[in-house]
LODRENLO-408668 format. One record per residue: residue in one letter; x, y, z of N, C-alpha, C in turn. Coordinates in steps of 0.1 Angstrom, whole numbers, padded with zeros to 4 digits, always signed. Last residue first. Layout:
AXYZXYZXYZ...
//
This chain:
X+0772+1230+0766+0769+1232+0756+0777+1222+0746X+0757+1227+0801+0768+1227+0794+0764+1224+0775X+0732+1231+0816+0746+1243+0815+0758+1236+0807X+0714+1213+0810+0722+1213+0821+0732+1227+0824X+0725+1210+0773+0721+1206+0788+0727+1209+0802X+0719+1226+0746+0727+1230+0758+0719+1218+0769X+0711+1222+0723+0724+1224+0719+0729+1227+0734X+0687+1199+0717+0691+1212+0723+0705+1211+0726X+0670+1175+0710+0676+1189+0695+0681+1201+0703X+0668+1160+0732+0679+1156+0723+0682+1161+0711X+0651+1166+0752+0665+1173+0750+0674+1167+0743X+0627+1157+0749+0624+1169+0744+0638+1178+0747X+0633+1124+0748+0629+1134+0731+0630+1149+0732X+0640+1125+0771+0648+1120+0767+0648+1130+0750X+0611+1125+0783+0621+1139+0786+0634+1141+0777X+0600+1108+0767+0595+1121+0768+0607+1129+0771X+0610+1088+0786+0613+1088+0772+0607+1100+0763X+0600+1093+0812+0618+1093+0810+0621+1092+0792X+0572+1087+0807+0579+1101+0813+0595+1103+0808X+0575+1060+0802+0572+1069+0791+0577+1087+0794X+0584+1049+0829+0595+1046+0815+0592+1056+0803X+0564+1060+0846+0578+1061+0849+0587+1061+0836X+0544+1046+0835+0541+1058+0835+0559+1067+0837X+0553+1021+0841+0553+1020+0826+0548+1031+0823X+0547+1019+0873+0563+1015+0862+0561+1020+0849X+0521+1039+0874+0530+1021+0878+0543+1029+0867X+0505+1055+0878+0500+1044+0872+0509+1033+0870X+0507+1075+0906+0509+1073+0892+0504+1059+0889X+0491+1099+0921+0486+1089+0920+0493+1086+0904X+0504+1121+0916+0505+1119+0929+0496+1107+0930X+0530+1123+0888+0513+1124+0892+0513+1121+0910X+0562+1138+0889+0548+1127+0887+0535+1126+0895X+0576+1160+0872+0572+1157+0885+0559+1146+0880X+0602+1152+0850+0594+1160+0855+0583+1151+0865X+0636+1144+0861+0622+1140+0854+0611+1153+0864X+0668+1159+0855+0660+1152+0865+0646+1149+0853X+0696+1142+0844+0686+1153+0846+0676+1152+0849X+0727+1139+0831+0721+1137+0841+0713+1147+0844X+0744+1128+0804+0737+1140+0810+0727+1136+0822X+0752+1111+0785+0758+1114+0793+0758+1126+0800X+0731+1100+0765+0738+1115+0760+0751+1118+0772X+0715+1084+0779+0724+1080+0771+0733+1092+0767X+0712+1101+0811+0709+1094+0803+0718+1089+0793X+0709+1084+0849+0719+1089+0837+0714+1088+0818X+0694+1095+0872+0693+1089+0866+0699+1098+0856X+0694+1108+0897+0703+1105+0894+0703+1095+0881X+0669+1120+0907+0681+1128+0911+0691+1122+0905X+0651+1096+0903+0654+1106+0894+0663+1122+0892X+0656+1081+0926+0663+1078+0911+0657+1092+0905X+0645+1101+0946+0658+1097+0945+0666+1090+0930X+0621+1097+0938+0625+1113+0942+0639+1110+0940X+0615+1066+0946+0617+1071+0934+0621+1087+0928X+0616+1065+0974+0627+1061+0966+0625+1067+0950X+0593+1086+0978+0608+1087+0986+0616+1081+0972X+0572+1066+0972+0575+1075+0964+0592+1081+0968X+0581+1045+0985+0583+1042+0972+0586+1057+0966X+0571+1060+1010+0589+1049+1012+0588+1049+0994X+0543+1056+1004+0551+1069+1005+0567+1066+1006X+0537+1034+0974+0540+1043+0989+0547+1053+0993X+0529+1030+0944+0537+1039+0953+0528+1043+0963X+0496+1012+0936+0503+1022+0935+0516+1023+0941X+0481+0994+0906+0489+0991+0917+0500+1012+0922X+0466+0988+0888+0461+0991+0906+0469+0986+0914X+0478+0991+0870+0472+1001+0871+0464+1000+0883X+0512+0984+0881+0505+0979+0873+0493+0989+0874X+0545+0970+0887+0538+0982+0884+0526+0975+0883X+0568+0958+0888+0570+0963+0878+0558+0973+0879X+0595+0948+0909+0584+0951+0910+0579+0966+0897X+0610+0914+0913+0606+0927+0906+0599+0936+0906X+0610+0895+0938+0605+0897+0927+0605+0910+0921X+0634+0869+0953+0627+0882+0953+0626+0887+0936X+0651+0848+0949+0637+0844+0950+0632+0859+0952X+0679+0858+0941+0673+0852+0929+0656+0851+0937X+0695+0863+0958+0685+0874+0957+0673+0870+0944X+0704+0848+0983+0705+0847+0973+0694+0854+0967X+0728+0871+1006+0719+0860+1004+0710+0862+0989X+0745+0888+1014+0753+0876+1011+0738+0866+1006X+0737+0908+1023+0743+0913+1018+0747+0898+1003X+0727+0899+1048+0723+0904+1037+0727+0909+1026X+0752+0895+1066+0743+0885+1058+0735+0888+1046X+0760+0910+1082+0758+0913+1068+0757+0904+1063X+0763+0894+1102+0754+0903+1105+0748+0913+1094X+0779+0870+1093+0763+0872+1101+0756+0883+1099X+0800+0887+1097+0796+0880+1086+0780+0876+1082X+0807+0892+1126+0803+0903+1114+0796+0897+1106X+0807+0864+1135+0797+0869+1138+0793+0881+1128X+0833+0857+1123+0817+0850+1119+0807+0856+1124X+0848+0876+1135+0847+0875+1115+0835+0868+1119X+0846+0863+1162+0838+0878+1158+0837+0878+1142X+0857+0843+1156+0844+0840+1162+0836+0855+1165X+0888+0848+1154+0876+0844+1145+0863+0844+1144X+0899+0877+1162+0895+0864+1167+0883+0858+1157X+0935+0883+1144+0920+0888+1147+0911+0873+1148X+0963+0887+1142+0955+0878+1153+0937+0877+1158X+0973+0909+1144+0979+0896+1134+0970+0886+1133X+0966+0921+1170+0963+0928+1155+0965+0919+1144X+0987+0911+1185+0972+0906+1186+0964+0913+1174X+1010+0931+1180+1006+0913+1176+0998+0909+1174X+1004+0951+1189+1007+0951+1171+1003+0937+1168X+1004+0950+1212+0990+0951+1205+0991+0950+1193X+1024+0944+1222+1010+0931+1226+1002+0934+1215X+1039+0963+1220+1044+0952+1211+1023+0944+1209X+1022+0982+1238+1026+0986+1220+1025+0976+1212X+1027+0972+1259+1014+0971+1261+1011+0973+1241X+1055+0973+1262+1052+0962+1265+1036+0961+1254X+1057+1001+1260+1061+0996+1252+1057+0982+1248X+1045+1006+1281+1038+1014+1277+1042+1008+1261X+1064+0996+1306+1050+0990+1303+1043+0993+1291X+1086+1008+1309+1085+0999+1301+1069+0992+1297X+1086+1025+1333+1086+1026+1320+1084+1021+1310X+1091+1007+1353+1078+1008+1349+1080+1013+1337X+1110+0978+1354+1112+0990+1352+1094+0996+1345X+1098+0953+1361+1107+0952+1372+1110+0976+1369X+1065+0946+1351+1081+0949+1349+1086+0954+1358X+1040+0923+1352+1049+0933+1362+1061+0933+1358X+1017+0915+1343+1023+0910+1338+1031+0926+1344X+0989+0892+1348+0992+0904+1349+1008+0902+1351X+0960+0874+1340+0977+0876+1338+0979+0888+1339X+0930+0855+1345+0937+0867+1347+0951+0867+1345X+0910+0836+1326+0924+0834+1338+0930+0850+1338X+0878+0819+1328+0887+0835+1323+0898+0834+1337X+0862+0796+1310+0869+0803+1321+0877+0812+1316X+0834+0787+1294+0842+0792+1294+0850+0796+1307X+0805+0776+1295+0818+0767+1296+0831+0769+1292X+0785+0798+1293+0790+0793+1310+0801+0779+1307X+0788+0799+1266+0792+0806+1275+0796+0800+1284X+0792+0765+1252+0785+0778+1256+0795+0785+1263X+0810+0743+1235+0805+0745+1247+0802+0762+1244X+0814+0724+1214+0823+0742+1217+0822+0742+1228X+0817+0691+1226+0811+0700+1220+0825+0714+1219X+0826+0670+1241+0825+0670+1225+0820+0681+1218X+0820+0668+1268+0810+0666+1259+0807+0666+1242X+0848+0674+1271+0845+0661+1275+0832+0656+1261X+0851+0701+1275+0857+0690+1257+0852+0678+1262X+0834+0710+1294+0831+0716+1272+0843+0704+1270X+0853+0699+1308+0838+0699+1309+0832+0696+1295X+0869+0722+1307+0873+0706+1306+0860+0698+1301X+0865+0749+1295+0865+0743+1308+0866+0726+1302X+0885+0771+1276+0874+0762+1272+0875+0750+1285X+0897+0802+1281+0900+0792+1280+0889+0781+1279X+0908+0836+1276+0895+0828+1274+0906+0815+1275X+0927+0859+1295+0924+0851+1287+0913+0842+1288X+0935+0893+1299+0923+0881+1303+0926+0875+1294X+0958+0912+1313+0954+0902+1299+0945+0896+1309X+0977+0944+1320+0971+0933+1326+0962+0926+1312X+1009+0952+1330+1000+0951+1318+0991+0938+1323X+1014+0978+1350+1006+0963+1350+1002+0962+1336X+1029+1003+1380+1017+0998+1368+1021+0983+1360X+1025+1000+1416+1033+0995+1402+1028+0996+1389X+1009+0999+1431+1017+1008+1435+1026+1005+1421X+0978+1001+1410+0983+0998+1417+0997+1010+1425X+0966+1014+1385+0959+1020+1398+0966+1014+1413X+0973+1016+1362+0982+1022+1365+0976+1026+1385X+0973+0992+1337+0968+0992+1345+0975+1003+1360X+0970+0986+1301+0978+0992+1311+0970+0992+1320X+0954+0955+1285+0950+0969+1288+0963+0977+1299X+0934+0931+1269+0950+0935+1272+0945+0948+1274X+0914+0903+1266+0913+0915+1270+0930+0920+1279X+0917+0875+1252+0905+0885+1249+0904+0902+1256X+0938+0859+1240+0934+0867+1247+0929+0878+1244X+0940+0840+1222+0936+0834+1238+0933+0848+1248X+0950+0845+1200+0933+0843+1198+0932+0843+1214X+0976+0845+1205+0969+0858+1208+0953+0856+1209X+0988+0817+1226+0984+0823+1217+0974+0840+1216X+1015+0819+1253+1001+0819+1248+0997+0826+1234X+1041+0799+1267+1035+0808+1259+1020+0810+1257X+1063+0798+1298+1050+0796+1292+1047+0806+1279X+1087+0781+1314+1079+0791+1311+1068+0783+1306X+1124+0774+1327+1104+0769+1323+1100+0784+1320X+1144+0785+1342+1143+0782+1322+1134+0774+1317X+1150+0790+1366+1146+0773+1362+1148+0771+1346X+1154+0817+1373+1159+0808+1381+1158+0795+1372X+1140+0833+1353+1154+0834+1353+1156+0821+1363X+1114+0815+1326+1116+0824+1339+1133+0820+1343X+1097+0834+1300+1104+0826+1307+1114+0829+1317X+1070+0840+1285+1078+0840+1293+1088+0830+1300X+1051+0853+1250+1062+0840+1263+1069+0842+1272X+1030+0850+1231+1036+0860+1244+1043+0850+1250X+1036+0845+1194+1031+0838+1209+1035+0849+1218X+1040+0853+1168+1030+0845+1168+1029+0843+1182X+1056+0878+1178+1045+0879+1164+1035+0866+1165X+1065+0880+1204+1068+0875+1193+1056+0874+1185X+1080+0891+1235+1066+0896+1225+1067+0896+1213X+1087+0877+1265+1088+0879+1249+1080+0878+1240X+1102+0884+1297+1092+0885+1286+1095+0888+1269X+1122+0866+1320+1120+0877+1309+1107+0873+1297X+1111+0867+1355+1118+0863+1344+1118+0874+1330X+1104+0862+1383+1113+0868+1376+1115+0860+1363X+1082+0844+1392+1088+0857+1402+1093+0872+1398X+1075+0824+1387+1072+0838+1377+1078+0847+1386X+1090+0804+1403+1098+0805+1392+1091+0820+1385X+1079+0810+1429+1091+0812+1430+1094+0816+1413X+1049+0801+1421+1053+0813+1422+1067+0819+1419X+1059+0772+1394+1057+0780+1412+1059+0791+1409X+1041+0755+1376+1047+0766+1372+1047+0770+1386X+1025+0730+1375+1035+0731+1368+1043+0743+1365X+0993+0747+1368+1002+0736+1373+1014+0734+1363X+0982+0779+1375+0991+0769+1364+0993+0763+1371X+0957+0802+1395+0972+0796+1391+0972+0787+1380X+0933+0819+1380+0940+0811+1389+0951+0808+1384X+0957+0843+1374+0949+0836+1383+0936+0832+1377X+0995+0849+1378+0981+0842+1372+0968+0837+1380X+1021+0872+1375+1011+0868+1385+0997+0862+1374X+1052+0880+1369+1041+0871+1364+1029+0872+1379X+1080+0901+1366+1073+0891+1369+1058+0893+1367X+1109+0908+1346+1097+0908+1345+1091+0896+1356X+1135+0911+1335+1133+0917+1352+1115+0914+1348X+1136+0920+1303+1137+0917+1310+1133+0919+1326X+1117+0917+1273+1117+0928+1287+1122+0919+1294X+1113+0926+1242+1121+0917+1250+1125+0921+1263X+1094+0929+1211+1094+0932+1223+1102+0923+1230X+1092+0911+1182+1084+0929+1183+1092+0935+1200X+1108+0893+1166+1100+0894+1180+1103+0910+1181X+1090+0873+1142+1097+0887+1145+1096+0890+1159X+1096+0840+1131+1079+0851+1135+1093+0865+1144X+1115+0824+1107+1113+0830+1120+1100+0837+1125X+1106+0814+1074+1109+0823+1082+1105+0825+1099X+1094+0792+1064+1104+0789+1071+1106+0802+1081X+1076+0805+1043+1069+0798+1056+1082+0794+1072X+1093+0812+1025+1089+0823+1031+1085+0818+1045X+1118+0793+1009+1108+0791+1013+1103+0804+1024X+1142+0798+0999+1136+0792+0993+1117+0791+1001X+1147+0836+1000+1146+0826+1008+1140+0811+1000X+1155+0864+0994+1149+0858+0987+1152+0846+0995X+1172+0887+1009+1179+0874+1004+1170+0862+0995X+1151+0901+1024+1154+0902+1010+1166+0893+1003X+1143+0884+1042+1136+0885+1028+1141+0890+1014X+1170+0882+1058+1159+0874+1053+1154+0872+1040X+1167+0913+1060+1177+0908+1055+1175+0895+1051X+1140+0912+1081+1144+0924+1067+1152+0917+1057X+1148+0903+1100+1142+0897+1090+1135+0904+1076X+1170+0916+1110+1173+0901+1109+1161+0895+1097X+1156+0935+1117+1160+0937+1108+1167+0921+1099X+1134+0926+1138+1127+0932+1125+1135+0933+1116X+1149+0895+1151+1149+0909+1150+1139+0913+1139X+1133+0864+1155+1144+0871+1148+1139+0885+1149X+1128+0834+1173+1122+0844+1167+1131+0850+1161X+1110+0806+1191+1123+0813+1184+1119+0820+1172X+1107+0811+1225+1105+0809+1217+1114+0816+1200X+1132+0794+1250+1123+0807+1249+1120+0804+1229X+1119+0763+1267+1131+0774+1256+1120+0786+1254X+1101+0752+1280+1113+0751+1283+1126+0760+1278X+1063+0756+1286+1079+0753+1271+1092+0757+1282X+1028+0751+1288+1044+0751+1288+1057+0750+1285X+1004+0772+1274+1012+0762+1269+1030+0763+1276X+0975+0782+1278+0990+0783+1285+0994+0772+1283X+0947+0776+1276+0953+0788+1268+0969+0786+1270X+0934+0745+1279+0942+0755+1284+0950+0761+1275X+0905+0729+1278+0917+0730+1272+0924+0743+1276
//
């Protein structure tokens, strides 16, 4: 399935202020609204590779570029064909200043024929990558060109990375109900990682008075959880007739 969708009209869009005025006319419907076109370069030519069918050299030769919130599109001055592409489709935009011209140059991802025959996503290797490089007739322009691409593609975030993050804090996400408590017992001790963690609650353990204070130091062989809770109820009894904790009175 191919990233490059052919079209005949340039795609249809509306100024930033155009849709300023829009909104705030309160609209019956928001969805209706136009997509904003960020960018409009004229004198622009196209180079793809591999090529498109259905599109001659002659026609990218020249045309004008348009950098609309939901598609990149071109279309060309001799014929009034073109092409748009979605942002998910492109996986790599960048200035390119090594030629005699500078270049906004795009990789797009495309899914090989192949992959849809089988019904499937398809893998890696059933992916193709089309190169687009994208030549304005005024170089200055490129810098603005490369601005709009990017605010858009920002609209545009690829899904197949959200699932992967999501994945990857998984743990985050899983169900905590089958893990057990760990309450102690008299043969049972703290590791060194336990003892660690426990140095640490007691840096911060809040009590009811709204005082935070540490515990006194525990045995180096403790007796579990239930040496932990008497310690903290000890400490609890021997500052709750003092008129000062902590420094404050």
């Amino acid at each position: 399935m191919s990233t490059i969708t052919l079209i005949s009209t340039p795609p249809s869009s509306v100024s930033p202020e155009e849709h300023r005025q829009i909104v705030l006319s309160t609209p019956s419907s928001f969805s209706d609204i136009p997509p904003v076109l960020r960018h409009k370069q004229d004198d622009v030519s196209i180079e793809l590779d591999p090529p498109i069918d259905g599109l001659s050299l002659e026609e990218l030769a020249k045309g004008t570029l348009y950098v609309v919130e939901n598609v990149l599109a071109f279309i060309s001055t001799s014929s009034g064909r073109g092409f748009h592409i979605q942002y998910p489709s492109i996986t790599i935009h960048a200035v390119s200043r090594s030629g005699s011209s500078p270049i906004v140059y795009c990789q797009l991802e495309s899914q090989s024929p192949d992959a849809d025959a089988e019904g499937g996503e398809g893998e890696d290797e059933d992916l193709e990558m089309t190169e687009l490089k994208i030549r304005p007739a005024d170089p200055s322009s490129v810098d603005n060109i490369f601005e709009a691409l990017s605010f858009c593609a920002a609209l545009h975030p690829d899904p197949n990375i959200s699932r992967a993050d999501n994945d990857d804090e998984g743990l985050y996400h899983e169900d905590l109900s089958s893990f057990e408590t760990f309450t102690g017992g008299p043969e049972e001790e703290l590791s060194e990682v336990g003892r660690a963690a426990l140095a640490h609650l007691e840096s911060i353990i809040v009590y009811s008075e709204g005082f935070a204070t540490p515990l006194e130091p525990v045995d180096s062989e403790p007796e579990g959880a239930e040496a932990l809770v008497q310690n903290a109820d000890d400490q609890n009894r021997s500052h709750s007739g003092s008129g000062v904790v902590n420094g404050v009175s």
